[in-house]
C-alpha positions in Angstrom: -2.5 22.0 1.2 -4.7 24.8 0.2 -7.4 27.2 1.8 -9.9 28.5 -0.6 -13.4 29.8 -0.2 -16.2 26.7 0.1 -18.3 26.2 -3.0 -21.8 24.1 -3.8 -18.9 21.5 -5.4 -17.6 20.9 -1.8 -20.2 21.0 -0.1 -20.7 16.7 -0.5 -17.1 16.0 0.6 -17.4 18.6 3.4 -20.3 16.9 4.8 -19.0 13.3 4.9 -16.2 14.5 6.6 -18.2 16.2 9.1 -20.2 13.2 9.6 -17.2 10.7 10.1 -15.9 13.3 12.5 -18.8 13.5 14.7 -19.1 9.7 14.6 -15.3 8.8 15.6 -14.6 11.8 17.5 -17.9 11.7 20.0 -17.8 15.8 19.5 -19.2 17.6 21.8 -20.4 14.6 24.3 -23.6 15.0 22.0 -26.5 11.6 22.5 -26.8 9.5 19.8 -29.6 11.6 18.7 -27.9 14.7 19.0 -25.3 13.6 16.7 -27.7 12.3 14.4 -29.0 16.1 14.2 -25.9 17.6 14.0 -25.2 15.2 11.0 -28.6 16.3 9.6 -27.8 20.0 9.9 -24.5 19.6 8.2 -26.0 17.9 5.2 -25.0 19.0 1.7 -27.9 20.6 1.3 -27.9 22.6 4.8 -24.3 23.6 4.3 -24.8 25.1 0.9 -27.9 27.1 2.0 -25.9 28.5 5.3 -23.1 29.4 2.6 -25.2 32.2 1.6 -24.9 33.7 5.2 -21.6 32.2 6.7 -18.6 32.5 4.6 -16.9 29.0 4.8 -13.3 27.9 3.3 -12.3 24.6 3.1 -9.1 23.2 3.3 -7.8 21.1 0.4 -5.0 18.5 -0.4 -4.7 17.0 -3.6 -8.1 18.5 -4.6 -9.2 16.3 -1.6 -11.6 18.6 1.1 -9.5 17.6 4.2 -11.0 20.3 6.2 -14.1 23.3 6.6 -14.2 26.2 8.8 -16.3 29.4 8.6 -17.9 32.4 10.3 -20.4 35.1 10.2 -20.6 38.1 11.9 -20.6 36.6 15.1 -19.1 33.4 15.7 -17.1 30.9 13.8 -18.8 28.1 12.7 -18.2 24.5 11.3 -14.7 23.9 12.2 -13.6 20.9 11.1 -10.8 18.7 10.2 -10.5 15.0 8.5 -9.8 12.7 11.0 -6.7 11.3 8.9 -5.4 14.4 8.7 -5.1 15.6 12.6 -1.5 17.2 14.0 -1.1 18.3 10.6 -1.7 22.6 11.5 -4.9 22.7 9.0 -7.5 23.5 11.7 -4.9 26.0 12.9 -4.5 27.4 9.3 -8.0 27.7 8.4 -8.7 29.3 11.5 -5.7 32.0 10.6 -7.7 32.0 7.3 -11.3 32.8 9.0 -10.1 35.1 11.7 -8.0 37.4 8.5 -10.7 37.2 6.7 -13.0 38.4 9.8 -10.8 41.4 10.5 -10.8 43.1 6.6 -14.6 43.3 6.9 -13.6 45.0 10.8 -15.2 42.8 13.1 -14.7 43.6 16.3 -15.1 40.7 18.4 -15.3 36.9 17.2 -16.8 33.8 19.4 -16.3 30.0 18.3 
């Protein structure tokens, strides 16, 4: 497994996998409509145009996008993990990633 930054290139394969998360995990005890927005906001499109404000890295095995995570001055945001690959440390990992990656540019403070 690898954690790079996120490019326009993932952004297809990170949404999918947000999408099948929202719709097998029941995140965030969301309506059926609310999910349907959250899938809407997490579309390819949305996620590369929030890329130019919230610096994501993806986790990747096999070339596969098996996971997202990323964060702004803030909060994190979009933290993610494909459902087949659960108990495996990646949403651990890429948080590690995010929260290093937070403290070079000297952030203080951090919220998920």
């Amino acid at each position: 497994m690898k954690i790079r930054r996120f490019t326009k290139t993932d952004a297809e394969a990170a949404s999918q996998l947000i999408r099948e998360c929202y719709l097998k995990l029941g995140i965030g005890g969301h309506t059926k409509k609310g999910i349907e927005l959250q899938i809407l906001g997490n579309s390819p499109e949305n996620l590369i145009k929030r890329s130019e404000s919230i610096k994501y890295f993806v986790a990747t095995d096999n070339f596969k996008v098996v996971g997202i995570c990323g964060y702004d001055k803030q909060q994190i945001h979009t933290w993610f993990v494909d459902i087949n690959f659960h108990k495996r440390g990646i949403g651990k990992k890429l948080l590690e990633k995010v929260l290093r990656e937070a403290k070079t540019e000297r952030l203080q403070s951090i919220t998920t």
